[in-house]
VOBAMI-307869 format. One line per 5 residues: number of its first residue (from 1); their letters; for each residue x, y, z of N, C-alpha, C. Coordinates in steps of 0.001 Angstrom, whole numbers. Example, Ala and Ser with C-alpha at 12.3 -4.5 7.8 and 13.67 -1.06 7.14 Angstrom:
residues 2
1	AS	13190 -5690 7800 12300 -4500 7800 13200 -3300 7800  12850 -2250 7080 13670 -1060 7140 12900 30 7870
***
This chain:
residues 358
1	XXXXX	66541 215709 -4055 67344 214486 -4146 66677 213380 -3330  66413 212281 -3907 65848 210619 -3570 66170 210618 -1735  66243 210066 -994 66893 209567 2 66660 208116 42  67870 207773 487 68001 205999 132 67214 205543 1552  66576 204244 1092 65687 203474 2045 66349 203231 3197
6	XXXXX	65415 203660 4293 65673 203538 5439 65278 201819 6074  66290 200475 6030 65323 199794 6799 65424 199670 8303  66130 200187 8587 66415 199826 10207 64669 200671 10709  64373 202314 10243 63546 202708 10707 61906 201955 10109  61790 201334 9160 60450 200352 8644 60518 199509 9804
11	XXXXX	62065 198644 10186 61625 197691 11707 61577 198694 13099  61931 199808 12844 61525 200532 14120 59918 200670 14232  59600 201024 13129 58025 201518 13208 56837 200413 13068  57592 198687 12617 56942 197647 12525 56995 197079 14011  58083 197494 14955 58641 196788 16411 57861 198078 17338
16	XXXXX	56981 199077 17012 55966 200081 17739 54866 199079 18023  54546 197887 17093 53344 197317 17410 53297 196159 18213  54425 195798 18204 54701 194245 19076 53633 194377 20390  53474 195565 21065 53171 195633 22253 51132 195533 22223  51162 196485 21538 49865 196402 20817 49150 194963 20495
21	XXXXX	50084 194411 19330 49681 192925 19342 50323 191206 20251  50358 191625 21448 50872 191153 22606 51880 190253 21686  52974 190533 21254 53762 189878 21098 55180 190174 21282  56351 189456 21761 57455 189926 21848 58607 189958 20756  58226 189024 19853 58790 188759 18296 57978 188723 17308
26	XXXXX	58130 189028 15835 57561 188792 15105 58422 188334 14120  58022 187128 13294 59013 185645 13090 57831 186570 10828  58936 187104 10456 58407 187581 8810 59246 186400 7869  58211 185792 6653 58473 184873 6194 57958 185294 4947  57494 185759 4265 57062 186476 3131 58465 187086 2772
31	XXXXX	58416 186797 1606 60013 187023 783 59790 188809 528  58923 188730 156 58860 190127 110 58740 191440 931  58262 190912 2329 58007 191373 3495 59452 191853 3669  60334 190458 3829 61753 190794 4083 62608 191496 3556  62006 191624 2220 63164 192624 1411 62617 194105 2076
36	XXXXX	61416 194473 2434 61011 195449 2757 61810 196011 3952  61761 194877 4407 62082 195224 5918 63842 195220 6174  64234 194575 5633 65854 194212 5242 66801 195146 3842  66267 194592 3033 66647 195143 1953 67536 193953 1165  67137 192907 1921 68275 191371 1797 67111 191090 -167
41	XXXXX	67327 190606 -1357 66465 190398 -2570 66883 188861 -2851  67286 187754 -1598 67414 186634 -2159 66241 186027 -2218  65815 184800 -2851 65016 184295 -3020 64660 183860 -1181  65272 183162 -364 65192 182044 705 65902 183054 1548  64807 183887 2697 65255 184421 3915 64166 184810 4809
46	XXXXX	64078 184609 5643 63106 184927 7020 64062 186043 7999  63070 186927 8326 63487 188037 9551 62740 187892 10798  63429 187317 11792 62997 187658 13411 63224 189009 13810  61801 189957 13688 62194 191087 14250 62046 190773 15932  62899 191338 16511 62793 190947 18199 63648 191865 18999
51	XXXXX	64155 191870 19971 64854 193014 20133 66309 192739 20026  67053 191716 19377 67657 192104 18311 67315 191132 16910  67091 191850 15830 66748 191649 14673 67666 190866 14273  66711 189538 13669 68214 188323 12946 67760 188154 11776  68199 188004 10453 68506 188074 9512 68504 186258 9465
56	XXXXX	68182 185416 8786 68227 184019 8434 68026 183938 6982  69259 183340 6532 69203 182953 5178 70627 181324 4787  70415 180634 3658 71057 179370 3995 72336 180107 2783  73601 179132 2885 74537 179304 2220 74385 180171 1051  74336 179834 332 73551 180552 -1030 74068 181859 -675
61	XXXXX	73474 182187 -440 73539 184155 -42 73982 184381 1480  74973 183476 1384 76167 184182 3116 76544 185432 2427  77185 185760 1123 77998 186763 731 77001 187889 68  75871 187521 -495 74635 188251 -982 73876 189261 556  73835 188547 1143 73179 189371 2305 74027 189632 3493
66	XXXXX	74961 189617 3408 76274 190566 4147 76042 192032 3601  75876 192498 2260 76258 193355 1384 74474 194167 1225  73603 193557 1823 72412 193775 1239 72103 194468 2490  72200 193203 3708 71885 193723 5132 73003 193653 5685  73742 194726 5714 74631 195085 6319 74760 195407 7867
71	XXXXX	73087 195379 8438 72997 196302 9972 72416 195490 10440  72503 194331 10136 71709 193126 10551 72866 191796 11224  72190 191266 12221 72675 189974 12633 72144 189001 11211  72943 188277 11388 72505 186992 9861 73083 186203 10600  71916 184760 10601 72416 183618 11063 72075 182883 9550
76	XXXXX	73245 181557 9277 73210 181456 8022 73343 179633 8526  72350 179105 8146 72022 178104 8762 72135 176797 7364  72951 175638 7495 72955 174553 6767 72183 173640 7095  70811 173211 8150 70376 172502 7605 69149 172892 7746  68198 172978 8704 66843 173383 8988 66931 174368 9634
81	XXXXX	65853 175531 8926 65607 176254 9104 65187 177368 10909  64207 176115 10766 63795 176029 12408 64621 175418 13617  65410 174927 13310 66633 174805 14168 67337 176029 14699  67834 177290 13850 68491 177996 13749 67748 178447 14553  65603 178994 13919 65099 179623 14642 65058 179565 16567
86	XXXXX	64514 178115 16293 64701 177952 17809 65916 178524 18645  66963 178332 18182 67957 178507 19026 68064 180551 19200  67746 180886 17881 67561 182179 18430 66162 182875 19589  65373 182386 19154 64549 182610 20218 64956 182024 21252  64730 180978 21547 65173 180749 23334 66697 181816 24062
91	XXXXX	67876 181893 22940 68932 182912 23324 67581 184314 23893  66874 184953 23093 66511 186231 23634 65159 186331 24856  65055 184901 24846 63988 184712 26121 62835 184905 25350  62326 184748 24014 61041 184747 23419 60043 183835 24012  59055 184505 24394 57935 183701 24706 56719 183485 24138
96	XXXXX	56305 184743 23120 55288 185203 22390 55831 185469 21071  55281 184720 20008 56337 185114 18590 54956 185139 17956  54700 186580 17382 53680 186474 16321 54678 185530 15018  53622 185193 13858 53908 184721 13028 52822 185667 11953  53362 185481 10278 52084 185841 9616 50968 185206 9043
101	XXXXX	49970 185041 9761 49224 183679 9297 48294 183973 7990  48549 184654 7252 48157 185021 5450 49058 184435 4701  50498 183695 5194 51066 183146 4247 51878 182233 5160  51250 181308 6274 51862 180244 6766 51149 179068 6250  51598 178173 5787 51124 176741 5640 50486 175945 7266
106	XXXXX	50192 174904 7125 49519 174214 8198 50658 173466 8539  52000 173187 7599 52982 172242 7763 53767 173384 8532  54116 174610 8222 54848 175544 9014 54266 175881 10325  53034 175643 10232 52458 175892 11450 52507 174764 12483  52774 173938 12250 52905 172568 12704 54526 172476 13239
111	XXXXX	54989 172728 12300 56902 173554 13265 57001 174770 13993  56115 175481 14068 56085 176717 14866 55607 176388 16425  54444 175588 15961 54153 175270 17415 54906 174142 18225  55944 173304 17687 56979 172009 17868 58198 173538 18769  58254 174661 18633 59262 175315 18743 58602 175710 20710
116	XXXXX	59283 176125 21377 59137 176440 22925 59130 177633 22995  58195 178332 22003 57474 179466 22129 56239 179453 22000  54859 180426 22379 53861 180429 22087 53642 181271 20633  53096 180638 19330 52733 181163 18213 51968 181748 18054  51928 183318 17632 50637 184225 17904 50149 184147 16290
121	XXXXX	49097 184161 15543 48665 184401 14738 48568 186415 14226  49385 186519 13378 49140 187785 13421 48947 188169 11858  47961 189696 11344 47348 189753 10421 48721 190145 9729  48367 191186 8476 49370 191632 7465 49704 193266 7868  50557 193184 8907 51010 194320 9668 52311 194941 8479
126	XXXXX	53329 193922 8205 53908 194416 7154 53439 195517 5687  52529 194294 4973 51577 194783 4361 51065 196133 4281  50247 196242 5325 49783 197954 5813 50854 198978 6093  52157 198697 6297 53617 199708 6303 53494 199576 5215  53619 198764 4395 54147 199159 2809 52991 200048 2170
131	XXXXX	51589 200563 2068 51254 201238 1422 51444 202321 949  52466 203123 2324 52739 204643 1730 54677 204150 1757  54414 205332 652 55977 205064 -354 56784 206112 16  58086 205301 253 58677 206915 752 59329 206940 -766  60493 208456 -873 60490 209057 -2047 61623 208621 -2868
136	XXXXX	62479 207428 -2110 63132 206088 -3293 62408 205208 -3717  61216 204763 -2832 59996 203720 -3607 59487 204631 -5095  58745 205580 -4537 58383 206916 -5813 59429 206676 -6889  60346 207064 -6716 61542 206899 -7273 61592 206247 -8804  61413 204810 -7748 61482 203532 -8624 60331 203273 -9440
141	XXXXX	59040 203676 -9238 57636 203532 -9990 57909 204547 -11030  58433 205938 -10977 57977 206325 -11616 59288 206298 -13017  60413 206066 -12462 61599 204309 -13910 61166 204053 -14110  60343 202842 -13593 59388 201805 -14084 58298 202103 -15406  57477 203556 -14965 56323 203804 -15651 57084 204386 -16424
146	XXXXX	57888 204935 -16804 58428 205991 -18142 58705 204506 -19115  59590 203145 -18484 60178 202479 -19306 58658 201850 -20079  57775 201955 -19335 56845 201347 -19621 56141 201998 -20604  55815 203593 -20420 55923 204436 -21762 56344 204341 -22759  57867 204218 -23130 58345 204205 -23817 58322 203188 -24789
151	XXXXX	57888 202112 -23815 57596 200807 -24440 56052 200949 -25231  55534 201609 -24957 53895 201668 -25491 53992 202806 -26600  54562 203658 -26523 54690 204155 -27864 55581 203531 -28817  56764 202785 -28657 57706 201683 -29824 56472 201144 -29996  55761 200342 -29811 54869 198861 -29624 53884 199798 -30923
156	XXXXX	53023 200624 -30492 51824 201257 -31198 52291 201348 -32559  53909 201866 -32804 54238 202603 -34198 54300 201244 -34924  54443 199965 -34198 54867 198896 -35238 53370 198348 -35944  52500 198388 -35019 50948 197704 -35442 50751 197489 -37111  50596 196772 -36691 50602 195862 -38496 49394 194881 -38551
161	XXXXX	48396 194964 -39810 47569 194141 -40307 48370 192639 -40165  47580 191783 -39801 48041 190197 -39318 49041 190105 -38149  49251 191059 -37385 49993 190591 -36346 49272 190023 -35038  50315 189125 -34702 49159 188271 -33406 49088 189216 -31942  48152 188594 -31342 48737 189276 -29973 49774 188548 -29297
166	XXXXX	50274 187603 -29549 51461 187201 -28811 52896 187706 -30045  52440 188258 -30813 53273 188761 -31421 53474 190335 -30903  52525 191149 -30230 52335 192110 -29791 52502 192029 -28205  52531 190678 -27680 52867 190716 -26011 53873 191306 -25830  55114 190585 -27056 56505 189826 -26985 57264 191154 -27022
171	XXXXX	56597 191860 -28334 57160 193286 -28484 56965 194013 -27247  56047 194015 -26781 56374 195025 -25346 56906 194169 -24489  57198 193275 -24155 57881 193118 -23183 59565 192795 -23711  59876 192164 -24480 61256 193487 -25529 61195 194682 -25552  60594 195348 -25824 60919 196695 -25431 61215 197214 -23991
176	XXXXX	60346 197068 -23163 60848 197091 -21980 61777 196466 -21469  62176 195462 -21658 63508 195156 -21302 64962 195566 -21790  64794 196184 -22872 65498 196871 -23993 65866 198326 -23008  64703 198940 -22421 65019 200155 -21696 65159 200087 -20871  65565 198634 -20128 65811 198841 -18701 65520 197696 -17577
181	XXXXX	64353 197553 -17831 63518 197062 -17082 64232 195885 -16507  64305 195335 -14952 64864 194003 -14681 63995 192360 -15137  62566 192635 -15702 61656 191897 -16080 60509 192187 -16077  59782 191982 -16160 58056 192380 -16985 57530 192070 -15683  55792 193139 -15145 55634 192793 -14016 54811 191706 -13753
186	XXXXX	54350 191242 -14622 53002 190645 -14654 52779 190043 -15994  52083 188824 -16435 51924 188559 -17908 50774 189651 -18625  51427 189513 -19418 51146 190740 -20475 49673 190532 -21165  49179 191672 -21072 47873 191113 -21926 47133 192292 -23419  47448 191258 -24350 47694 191825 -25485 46110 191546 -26271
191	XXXXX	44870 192256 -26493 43598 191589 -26850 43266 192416 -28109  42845 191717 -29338 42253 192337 -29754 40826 192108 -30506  40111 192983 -30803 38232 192596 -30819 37768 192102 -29983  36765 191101 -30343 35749 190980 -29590 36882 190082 -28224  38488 189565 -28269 39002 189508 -27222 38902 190077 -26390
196	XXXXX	38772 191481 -26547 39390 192547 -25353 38424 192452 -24237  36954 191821 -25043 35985 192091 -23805 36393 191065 -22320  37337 190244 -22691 37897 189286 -21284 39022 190401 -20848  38995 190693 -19402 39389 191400 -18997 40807 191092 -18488  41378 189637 -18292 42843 188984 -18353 42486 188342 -19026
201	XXXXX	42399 188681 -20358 42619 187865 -21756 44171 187125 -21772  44132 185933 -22392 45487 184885 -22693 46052 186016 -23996  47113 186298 -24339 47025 186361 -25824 47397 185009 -26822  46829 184968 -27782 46173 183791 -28565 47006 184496 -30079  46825 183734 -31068 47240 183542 -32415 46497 184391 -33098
206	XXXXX	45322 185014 -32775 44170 186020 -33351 44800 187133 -34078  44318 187099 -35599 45866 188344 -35974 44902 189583 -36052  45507 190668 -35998 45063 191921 -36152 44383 192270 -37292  42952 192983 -37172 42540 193613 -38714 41583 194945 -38593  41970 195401 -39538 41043 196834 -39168 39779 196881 -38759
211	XXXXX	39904 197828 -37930 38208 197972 -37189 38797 197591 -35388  39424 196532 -35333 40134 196178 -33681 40415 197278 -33119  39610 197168 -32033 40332 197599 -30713 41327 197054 -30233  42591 197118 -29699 43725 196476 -29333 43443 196954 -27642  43778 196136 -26983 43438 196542 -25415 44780 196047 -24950
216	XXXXX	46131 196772 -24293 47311 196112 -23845 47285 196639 -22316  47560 195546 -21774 47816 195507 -20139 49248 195247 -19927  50036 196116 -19458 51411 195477 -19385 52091 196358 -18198  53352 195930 -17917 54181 196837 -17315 55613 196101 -16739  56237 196694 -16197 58085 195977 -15646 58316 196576 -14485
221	XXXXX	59387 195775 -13661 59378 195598 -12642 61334 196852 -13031  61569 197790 -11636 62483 198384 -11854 63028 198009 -9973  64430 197791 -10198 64532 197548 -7971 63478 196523 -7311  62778 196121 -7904 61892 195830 -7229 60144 195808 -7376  60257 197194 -8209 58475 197900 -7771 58299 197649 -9351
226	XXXXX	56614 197831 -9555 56086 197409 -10689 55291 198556 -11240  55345 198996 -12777 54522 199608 -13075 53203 198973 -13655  52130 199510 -14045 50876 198848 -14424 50261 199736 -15115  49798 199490 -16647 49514 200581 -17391 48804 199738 -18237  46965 200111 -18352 46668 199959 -19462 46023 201382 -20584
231	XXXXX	46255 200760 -21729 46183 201612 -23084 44934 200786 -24216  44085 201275 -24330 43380 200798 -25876 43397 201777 -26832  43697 201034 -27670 43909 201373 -29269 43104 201319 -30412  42679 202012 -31079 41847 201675 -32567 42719 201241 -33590  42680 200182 -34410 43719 199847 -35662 42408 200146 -36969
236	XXXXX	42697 201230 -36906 41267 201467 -38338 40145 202046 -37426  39322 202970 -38083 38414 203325 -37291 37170 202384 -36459  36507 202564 -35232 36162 201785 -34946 34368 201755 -34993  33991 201178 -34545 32176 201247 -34946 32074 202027 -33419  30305 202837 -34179 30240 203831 -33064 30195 203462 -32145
241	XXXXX	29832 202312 -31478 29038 201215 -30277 30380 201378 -29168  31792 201230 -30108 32940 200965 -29303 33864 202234 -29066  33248 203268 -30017 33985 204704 -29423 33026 205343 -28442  31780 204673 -28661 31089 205817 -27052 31109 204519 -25646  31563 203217 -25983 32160 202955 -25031 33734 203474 -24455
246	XXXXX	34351 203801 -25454 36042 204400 -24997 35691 205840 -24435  34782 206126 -24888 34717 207830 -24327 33607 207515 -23206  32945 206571 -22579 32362 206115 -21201 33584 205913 -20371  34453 205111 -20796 35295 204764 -19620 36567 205394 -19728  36851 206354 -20470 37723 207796 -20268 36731 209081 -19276
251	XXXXX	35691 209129 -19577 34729 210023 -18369 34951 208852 -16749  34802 207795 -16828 34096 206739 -15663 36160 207309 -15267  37268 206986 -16122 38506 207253 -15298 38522 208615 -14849  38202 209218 -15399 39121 210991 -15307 37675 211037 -13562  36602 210344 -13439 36075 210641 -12198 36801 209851 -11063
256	XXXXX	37033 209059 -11090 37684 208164 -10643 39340 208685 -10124  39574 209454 -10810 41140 210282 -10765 40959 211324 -10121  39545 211871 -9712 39293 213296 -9261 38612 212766 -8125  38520 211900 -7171 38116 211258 -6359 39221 210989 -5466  40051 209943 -5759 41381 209810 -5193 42261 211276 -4511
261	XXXXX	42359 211041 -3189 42885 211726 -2447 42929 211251 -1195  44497 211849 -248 44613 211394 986 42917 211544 1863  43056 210167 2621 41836 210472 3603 40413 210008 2835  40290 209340 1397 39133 208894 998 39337 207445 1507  38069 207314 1193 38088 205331 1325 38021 204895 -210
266	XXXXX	38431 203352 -270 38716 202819 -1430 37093 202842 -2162  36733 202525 -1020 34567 202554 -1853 34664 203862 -2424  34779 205184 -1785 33798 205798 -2435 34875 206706 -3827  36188 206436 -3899 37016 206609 -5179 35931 205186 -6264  35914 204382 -6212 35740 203283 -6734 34085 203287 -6761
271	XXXXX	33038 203836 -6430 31741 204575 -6522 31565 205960 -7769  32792 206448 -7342 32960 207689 -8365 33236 207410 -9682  33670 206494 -9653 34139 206218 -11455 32770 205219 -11781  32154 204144 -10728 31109 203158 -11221 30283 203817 -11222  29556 204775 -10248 28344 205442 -10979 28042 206251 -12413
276	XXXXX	29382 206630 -13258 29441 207420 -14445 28624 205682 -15289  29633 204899 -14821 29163 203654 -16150 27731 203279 -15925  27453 202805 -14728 26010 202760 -14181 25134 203484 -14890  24917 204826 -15019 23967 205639 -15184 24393 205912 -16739  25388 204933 -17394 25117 205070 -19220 24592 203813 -18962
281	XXXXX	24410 202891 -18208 23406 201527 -18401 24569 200537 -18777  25343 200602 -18505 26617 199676 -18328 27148 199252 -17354  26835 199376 -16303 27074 198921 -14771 27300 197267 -14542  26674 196457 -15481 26640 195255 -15224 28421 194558 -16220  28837 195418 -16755 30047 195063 -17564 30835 195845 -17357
286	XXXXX	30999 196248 -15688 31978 196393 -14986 32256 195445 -13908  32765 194822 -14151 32580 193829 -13049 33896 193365 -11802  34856 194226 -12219 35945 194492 -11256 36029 195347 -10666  37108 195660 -9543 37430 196517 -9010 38116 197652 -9761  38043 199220 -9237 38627 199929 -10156 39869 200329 -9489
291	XXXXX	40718 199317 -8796 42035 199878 -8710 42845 199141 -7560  43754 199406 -7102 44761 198635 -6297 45769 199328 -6037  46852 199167 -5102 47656 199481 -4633 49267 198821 -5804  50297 199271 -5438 51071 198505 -6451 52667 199435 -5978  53204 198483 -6000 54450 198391 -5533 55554 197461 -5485
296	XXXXX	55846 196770 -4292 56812 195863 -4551 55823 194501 -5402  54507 194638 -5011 53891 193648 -5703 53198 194123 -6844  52647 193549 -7568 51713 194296 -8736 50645 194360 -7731  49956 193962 -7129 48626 194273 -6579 49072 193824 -4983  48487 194822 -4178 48738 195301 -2583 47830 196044 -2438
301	XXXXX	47687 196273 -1009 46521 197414 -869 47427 198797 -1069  46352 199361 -902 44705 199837 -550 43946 199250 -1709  42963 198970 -1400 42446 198319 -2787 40958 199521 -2783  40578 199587 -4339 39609 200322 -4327 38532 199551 -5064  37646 199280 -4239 36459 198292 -4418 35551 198894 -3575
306	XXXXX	33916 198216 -4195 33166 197885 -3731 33419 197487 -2572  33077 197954 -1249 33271 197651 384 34243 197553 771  35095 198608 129 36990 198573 381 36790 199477 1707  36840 199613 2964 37095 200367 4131 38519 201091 4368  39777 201190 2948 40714 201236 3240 40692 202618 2961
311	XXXXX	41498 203247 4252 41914 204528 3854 42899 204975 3419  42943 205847 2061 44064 206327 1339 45304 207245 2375  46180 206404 2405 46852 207554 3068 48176 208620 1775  48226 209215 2187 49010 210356 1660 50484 209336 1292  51286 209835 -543 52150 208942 -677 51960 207247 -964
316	XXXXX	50814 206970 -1477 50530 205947 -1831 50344 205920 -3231  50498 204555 -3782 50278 204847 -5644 49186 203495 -6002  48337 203644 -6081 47289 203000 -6561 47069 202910 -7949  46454 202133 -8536 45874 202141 -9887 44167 202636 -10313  43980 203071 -10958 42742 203743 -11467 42009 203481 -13122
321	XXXXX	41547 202216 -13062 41458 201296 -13917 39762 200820 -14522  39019 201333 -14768 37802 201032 -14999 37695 200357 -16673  36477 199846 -16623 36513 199261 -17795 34834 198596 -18516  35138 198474 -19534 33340 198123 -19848 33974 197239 -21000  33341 195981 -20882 33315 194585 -21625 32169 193966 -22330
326	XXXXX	32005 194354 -23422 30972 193712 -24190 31049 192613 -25142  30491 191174 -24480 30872 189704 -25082 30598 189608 -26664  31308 189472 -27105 31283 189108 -28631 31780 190094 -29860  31571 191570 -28430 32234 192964 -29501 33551 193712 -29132  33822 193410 -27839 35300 194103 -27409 35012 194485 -26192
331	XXXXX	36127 195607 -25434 36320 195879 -24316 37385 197164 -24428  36769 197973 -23136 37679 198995 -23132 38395 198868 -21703  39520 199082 -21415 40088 199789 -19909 41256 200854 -20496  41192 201534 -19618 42623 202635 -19306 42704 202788 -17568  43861 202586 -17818 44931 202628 -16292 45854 202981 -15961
336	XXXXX	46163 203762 -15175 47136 205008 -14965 47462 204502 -13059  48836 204381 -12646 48938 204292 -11096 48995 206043 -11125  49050 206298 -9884 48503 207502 -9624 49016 207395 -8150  49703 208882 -7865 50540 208776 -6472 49112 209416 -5512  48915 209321 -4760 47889 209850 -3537 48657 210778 -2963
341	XXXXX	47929 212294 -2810 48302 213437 -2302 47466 214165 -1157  47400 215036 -734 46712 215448 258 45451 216126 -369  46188 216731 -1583 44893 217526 -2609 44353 216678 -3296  44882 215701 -3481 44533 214815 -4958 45300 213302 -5394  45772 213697 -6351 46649 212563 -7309 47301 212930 -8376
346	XXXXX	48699 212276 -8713 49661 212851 -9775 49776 211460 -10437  49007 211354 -11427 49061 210311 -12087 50506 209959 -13421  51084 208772 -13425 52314 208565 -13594 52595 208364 -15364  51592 208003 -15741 52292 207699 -16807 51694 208787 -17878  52715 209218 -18988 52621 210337 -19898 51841 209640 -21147
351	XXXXX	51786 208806 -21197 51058 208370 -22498 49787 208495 -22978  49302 208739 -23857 48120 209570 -23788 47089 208762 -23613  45696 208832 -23114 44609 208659 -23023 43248 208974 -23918  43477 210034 -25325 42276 209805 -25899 42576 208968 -27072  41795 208512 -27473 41209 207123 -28529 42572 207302 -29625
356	XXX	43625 207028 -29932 44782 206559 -31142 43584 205692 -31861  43815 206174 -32792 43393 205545 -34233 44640 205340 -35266  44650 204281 -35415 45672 203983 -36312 45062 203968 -38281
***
């Protein structure tokens, strides 16, 4: 059975570092940070973690985040923001207030330092808590990825000669919303032929015809968390050039999947899948990273790249995404998030992976 999110203990284990990073508060302003840390999902709220945790959000959600953050002080402030703040810091004797300077403006920074505290610049400490998932985050990815399934097999059975790809976005992201989903995670990317070789292809008016590869990038957001799933498709059989590219970057994933495990670094998962393409002489039409972290955001760390130093920790769900793009003839990826284990990886979504030919 799930166990429901703990946030009081995420600010226990985020308020272990204050000391570490000489600070006595840490002033979280990232909307998303806060839901992490709170569990508050309004649009407009900041958390002073300090030693006691305040909750700031304006009228709007007095009655929304009573009910959300229930274990929280909430100061609910009508006119400026930093008014409120100030007055709570000077009440707890703050002298040192980290801030997060990855998502402060120069204008916020410019009121931080107007405030009679010293402003610490501090990295993405939040951030790095959120990589490993406890087993209601899990939870929610792996809703997410079934609705997202489900949505990719409706979508495939409809494929029809002349259909557009924005005629094919629309359908999956109807479908997924049809099963559930609170909204789509990311814009959808629907390619087919020599499209697919752009790797965030627009979808365009281009209608479908036999011989296409169809390349769909999609996924929906469930509580919060996002799934991310790509699938390519044959509509008619395809020329040989583009099935021993689909069967390159089904070998370049399945290494790439057998790599991933607690305790690797993001390089050398993300080495394991690029040297398969490399050494078919395709190395130069890979030109992304093969994977990412994904959760409350579509993309978070751990990231798995080229000179990624990040270490996988155990309970994390990354993506495992390689791909080979050839200008003028198409493109392949398949992408599967994939939970990080101590042995390995339990990759999430059931939908299949060898070549559908329609």
């Amino acid at each position: 059975m799930m166990c429901s999110m703990d946030h009081a203990e995420r600010r226990r284990l985020l308020a272990r570092r204050l000391d570490e990073l000489e600070v006595e508060a840490l002033l979280v302003m990232r909307q998303v940070n806060v839901r992490y840390l709170t569990g508050f999902t309004g649009s407009n709220g900041q958390l002073l973690l300090s030693g006691e945790p305040v909750l700031f959000t304006d009228p709007r959600y007095d009655e929304q985040s009573s009910k959300e953050a229930p274990d929280l002080r909430r100061e609910i402030y009508h006119r400026a923001f930093f008014e409120a703040l100030s007055s709570a810091v000077q009440e707890q004797g703050v002298r040192r207030m980290g801030f997060e300077r990855h998502d402060v403006t120069f204008e916020t920074h410019e009121r931080l330092s107007g405030l009679e505290v010293d402003p610490v610049p501090v990295g993405p400490e939040v951030e790095r808590l959120r990589w490993r998932k406890d087993p209601e985050e899990i939870g929610h990815l792996e809703r997410a990825q079934e609705i997202t399934d489900t949505a990719f097999e409706l979508v495939v059975g409809k494929l029809a000669e002349g259909m557009t790809e924005r005629d094919v976005a629309l359908e999956l992201e109807l479908a997924m919303r049809r099963e559930g989903a609170e909204r789509v995670g990311f814009d959808t990317i629907a390619a087919f032929g020599e499209n697919a070789a752009e790797p965030h292809h627009h979808p365009t008016d281009r209608g479908l015809g036999r011989g296409d590869l169809v390349k769909l990038d999609f996924g929906c957001v469930v509580e919060g968390y996002h799934s991310d799933m790509t699938r390519t498709v044959a509509f008619g059989e395809p020329g040989e050039e583009l099935r021993e590219i689909y069967d390159l970057v089904a070998r370049a994933q399945e290494a790439g999947i057998g790599a991933v495990r607690a305790g690797v670094r993001g390089d050398a998962a993300d080495a394991a899948a690029r040297s398969v393409i490399e050494k078919a002489g395709h190395g130069e039409r890979f030109g992304h990273s093969l994977g990412h972290g994904v959760g409350l955001e579509i993309h978070e760390g751990p990231t798995l790249r080229r000179g990624s130093e990040d270490v996988l920790p155990e309970h994390t769900v990354v993506t495992v995404e390689p791909g080979v793009y050839v200008p003028g003839t198409g493109g392949v990826r398949i992408e599967d998030a994939v939970v990080v284990t101590d042995g390995g990886c339990r990759p999430l979504p059931r939908a299949p992976k060898e070549l559908i030919v329609l």
